[in-house]
C-alpha positions in Angstrom: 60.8 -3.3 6.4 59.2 -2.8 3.2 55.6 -2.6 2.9 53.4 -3.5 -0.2 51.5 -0.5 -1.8 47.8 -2.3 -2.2 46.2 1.3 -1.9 45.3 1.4 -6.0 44.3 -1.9 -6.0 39.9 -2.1 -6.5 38.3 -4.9 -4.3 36.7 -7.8 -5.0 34.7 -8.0 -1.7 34.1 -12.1 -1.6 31.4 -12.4 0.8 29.7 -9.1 2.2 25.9 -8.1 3.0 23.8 -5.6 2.1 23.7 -1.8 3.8 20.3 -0.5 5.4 18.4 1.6 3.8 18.3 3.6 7.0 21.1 4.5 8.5 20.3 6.8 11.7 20.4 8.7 13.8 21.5 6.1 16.7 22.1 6.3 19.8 25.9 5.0 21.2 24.3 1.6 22.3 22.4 0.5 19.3 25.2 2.0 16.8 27.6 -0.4 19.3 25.4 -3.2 18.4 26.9 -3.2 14.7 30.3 -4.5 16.5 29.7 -7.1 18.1 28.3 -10.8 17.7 26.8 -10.5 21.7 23.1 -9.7 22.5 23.7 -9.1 26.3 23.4 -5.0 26.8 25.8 -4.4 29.0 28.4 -5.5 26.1 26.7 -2.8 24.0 26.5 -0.5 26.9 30.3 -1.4 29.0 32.6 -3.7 26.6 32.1 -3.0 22.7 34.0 0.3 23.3 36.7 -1.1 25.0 37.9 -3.6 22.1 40.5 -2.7 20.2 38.5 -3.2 16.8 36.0 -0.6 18.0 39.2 1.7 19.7 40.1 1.7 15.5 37.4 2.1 14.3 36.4 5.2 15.8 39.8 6.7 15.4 39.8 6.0 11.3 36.3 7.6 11.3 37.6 10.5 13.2 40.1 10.7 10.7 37.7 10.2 7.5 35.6 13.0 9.0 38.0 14.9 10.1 36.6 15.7 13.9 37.6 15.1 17.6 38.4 11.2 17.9 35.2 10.5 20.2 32.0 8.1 19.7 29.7 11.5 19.6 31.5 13.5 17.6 32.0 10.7 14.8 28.1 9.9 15.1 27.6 13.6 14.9 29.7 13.9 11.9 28.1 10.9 10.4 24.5 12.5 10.6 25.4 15.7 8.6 25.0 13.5 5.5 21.8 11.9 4.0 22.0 7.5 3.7 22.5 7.6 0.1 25.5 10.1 0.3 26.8 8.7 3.7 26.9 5.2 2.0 28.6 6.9 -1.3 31.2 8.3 0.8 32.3 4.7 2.4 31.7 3.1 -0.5 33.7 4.9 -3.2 36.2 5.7 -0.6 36.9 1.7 -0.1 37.1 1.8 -4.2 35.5 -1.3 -5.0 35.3 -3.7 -8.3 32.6 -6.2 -7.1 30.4 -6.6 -4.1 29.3 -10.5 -3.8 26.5 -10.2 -1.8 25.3 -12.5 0.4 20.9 -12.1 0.2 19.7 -14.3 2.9 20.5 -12.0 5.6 19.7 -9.3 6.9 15.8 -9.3 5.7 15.5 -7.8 2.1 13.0 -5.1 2.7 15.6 -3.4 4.9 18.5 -2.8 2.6 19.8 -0.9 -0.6 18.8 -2.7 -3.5 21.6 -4.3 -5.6 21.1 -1.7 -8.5 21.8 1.0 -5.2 24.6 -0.7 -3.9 26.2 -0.6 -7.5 25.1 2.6 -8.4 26.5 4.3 -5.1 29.7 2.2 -5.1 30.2 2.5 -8.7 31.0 -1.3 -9.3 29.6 -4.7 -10.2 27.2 -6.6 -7.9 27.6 -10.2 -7.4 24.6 -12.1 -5.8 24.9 -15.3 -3.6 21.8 -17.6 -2.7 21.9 -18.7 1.2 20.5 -22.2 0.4 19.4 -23.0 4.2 16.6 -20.1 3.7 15.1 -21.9 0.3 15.0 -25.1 2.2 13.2 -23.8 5.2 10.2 -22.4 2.8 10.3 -25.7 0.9 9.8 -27.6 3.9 7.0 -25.2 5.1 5.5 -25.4 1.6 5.5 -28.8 1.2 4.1 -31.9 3.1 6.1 -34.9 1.8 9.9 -35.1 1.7 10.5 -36.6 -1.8 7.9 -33.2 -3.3 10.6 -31.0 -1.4 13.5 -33.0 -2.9 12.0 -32.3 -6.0 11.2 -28.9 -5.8 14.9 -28.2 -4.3 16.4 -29.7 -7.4 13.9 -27.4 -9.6 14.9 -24.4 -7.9 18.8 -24.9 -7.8 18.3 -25.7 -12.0 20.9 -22.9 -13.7 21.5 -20.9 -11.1 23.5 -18.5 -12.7 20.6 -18.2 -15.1 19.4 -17.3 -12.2 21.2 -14.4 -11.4 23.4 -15.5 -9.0 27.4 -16.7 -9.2 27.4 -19.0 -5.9 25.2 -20.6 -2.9 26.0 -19.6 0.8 25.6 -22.4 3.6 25.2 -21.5 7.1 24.8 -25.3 8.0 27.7 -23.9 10.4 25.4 -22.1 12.3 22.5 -24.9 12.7 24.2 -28.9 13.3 27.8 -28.1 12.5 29.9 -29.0 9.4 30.0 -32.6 10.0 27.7 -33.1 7.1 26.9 -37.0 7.1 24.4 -39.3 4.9 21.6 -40.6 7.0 19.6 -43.6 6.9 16.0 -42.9 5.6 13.9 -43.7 9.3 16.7 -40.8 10.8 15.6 -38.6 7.9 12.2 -39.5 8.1 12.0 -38.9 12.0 13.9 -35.2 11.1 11.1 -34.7 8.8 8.9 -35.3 11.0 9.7 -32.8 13.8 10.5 -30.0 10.7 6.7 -30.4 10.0 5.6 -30.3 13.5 7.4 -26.7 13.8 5.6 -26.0 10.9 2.4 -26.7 12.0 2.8 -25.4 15.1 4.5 -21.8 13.9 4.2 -21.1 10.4 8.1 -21.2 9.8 11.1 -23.6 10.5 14.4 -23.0 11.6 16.1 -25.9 9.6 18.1 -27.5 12.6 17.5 -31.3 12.2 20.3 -32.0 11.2 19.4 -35.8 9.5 16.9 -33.8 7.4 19.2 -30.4 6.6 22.4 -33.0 5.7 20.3 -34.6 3.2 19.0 -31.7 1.6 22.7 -30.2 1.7 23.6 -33.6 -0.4 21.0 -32.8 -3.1 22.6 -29.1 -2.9 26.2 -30.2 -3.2 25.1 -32.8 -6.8 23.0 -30.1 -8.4 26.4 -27.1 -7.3 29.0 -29.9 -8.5 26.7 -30.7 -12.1 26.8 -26.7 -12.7 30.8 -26.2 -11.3 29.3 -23.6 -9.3 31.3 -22.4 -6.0 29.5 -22.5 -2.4 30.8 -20.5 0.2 30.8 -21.7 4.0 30.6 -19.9 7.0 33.4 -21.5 9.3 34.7 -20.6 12.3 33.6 -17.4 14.5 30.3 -16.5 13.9 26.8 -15.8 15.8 26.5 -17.0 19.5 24.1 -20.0 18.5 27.3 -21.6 16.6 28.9 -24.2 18.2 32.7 -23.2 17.4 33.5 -26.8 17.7 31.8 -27.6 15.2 32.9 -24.9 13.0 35.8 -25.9 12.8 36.6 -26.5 9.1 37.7 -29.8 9.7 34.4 -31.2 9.6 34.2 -31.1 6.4 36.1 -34.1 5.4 33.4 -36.0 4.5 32.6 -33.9 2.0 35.9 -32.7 0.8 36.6 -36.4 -0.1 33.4 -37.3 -2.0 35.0 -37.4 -5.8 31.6 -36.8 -7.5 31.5 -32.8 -5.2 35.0 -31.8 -6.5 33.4 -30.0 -9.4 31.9 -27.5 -7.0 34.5 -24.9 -5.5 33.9 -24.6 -2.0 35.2 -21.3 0.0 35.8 -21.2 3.7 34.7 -17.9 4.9 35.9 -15.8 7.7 39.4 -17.2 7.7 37.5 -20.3 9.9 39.2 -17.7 12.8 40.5 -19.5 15.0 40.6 -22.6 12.7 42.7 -20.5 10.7 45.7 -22.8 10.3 42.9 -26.0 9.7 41.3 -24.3 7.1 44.4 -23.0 4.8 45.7 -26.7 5.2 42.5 -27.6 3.5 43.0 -25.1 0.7 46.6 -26.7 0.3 45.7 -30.2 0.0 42.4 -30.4 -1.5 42.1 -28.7 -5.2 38.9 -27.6 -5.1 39.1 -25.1 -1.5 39.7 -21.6 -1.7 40.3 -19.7 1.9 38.8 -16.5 2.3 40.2 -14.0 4.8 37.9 -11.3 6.0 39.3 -8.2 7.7 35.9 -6.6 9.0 34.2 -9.5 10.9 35.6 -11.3 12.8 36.2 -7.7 15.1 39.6 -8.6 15.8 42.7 -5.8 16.8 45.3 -4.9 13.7 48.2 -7.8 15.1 45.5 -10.5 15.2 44.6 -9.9 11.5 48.1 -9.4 10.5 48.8 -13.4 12.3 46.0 -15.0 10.2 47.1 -13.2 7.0 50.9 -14.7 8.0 49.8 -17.9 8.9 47.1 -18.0 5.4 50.1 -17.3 3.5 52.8 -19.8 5.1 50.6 -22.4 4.5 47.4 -22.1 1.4 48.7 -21.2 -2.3 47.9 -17.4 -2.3 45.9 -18.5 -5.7 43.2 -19.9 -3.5 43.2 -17.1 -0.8 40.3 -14.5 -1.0 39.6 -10.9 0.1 36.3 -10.0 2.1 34.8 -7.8 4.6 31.4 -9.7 5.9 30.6 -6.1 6.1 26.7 -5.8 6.9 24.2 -3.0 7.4 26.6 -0.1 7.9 28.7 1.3 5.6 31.4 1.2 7.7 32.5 -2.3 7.7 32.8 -2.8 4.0 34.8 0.8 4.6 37.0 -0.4 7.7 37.7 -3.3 5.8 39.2 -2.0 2.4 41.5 0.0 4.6 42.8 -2.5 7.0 42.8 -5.4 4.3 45.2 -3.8 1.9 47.4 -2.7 4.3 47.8 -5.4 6.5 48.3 -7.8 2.9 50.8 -5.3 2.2 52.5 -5.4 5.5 52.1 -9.5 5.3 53.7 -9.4 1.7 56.3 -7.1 2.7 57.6 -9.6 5.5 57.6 -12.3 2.6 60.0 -9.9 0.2 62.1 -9.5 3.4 62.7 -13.4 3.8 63.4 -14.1 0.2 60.1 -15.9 -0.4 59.1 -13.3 -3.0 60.1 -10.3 -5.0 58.9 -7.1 -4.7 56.9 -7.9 -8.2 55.4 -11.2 -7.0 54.5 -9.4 -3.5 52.9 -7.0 -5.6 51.2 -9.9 -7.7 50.5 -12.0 -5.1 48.5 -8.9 -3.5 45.9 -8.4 -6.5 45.6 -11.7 -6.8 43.9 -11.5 -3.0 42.1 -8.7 -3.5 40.6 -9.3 -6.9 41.8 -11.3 -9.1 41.2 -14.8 -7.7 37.7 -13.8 -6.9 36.9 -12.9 -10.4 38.3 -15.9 -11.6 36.5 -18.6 -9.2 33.5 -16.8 -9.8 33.5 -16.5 -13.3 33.2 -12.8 -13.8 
């Protein structure tokens, strides 16, 4: 069967992270860590090296270094170079157009800058706002809710003229995506508590969820007055998500709401396992775009190849979207250039094969995925 050749094709990587300044020397345990969504050690220590995502990784590093196909002597090979010229490598390898970056995690002070990242990966950098982490300062800064209100809508005024192209929502990861309007004594009650972990620590984790809904409403009027996408983590993600309610699904509520279709939303991660859910929502409601991610989730080579079939049988390839979710190491971003284009090109091949496309619209429908449709949601 005929696969697509993607291989020329530069990446528009629709939801990544920033790469540590730092990058080693580590030991097999904490360089482990970068695979895996578990804490517990002895995943880091016993079962990371046994997935089949880490079994390929290790083998295409083998091969980009060209040493013995073992964890030491990639980590070896890896520590001949210094970070900037280890990151270079990956980087220009995985031949990129645009990194959207995602800045609300990891911590700033710990990663390349974004004139690095472009300057090492010779391409454009994109940067997303993670709107959770402006509400949590808001709510520490201020002591009423209608003054954070306020200063919510002052900070979300132009944000492109801000610098960025898109918000980020982890609401996911904190009450789940069944975003609801409250009445004001729930909200108040929320608002209430939020404080009282202020007082109490300094911070807040925004997980009242009467309280974070409402502030998401304010968020999805001020994103839908600009046109201005906001991406959603969905599906597979951190232990302290309930996968449940994940599940793209959710959303309903606000995928119906007439006045938010001016705001593009993108379901990141391929809402894995949701996958089928969420490309249904990209086919029925004009304003969803499905992102498919081939570095995180870890997931083996057939598993990514059945949520890039199943994206395609179901979700207008104009609203499907490349990404890596790549973070801290080099490596991801890397992985995921490699795998992505050839497992679209594999997927596209299959379609040729049934009669569904021509080698020409294969060909299309690939740069589309990989770049094009990004540059055109995002404006760029």
């Amino acid at each position: 069967m005929t696969s697509i050749d993607l291989t020329h094709v530069p990446l528009a990587d629709n939801h990544c992270h920033g790469i540590f300044r730092t990058q080693g020397p580590m030991d097999i345990p904490s360089w482990r860590q970068h695979f895996t969504e578990a804490s517990d050690h002895t995943m880091r220590t016993t079962h990371v090296a046994t997935t089949l995502f880490y079994q390929r990784l290790i083998r295409a590093m083998a091969e980009f270094f060209e040493c013995e196909v073992t964890e030491d002597a990639v980590l070896a090979a890896r520590q001949k170079y210094d970070d900037r010229s280890l990151v270079r490598r990956y980087l220009q390898a995985a031949n990129f157009e645009v990194l959207f970056l995602d800045k609300g995690y990891p911590p700033l002070e710990m990663l390349l800058s974004d004139a690095e990242h472009a300057e090492l990966a010779s391409c454009r950098v994109a940067p997303m706002l993670r709107v959770e982490l402006l509400m949590q300062d808001l709510v520490a800064k201020h002591d009423t809710l209608s003054a954070i209100v306020e200063a919510l809508k002052a900070a979300l005024n132009d944000v492109r003229g801000q610098g960025y192209v898109a918000l980020k929502s982890i609401v996911a990861y904190r009450t789940g995506l069944d975003i609801r309007t409250w009445n004001s004594d729930d909200v108040n009650i929320a608002f209430a508590e939020a404080r009282r972990e202020v007082q109490a620590k300094g911070a807040v984790r925004l997980g009242y969820k009467p309280l974070l809904d409402t502030l998401l409403h304010v968020v999805f009027a001020e994103a839908a007055g600009q046109e201005l996408p906001i991406q959603f983590h969905t599906g597979y993600g951190d232990t302290d998500a309930d996968m449940l309610l994940a599940n793209p699904l959710n959303l309903r509520a606000v995928l119906e709401r007439k006045e938010y279709r001016a705001m593009p939303i993108v379901l990141l991660h391929e809402s894995y396992p949701y996958t089928r859910q969420g490309a249904y929502l990209a086919a029925v409601y004009e304003h969803v775009y499905f992102d498919l991610s081939y570095g995180i989730p870890f997931l083996g080579y057939s598993e990514m190849l059945e949520f890039t079939r199943a994206a395609f049988d179901i979700a207008p390839f104009s609203k499907l979207l490349y990404s890596s979710d790549g973070v801290g190491v080099p490596e991801l971003h890397w992985l995921s250039a490699r795998d992505g284009r050839k497992i679209l090109g594999q997927a596209l091949g299959e379609r040729v094969a049934t009669g569904e496309l021509d080698v020409a619209g294969a060909e299309a429908a690939g740069v589309a995925v990989l770049r094009d449709n990004a540059l055109r949601l995002y404006g760029l």
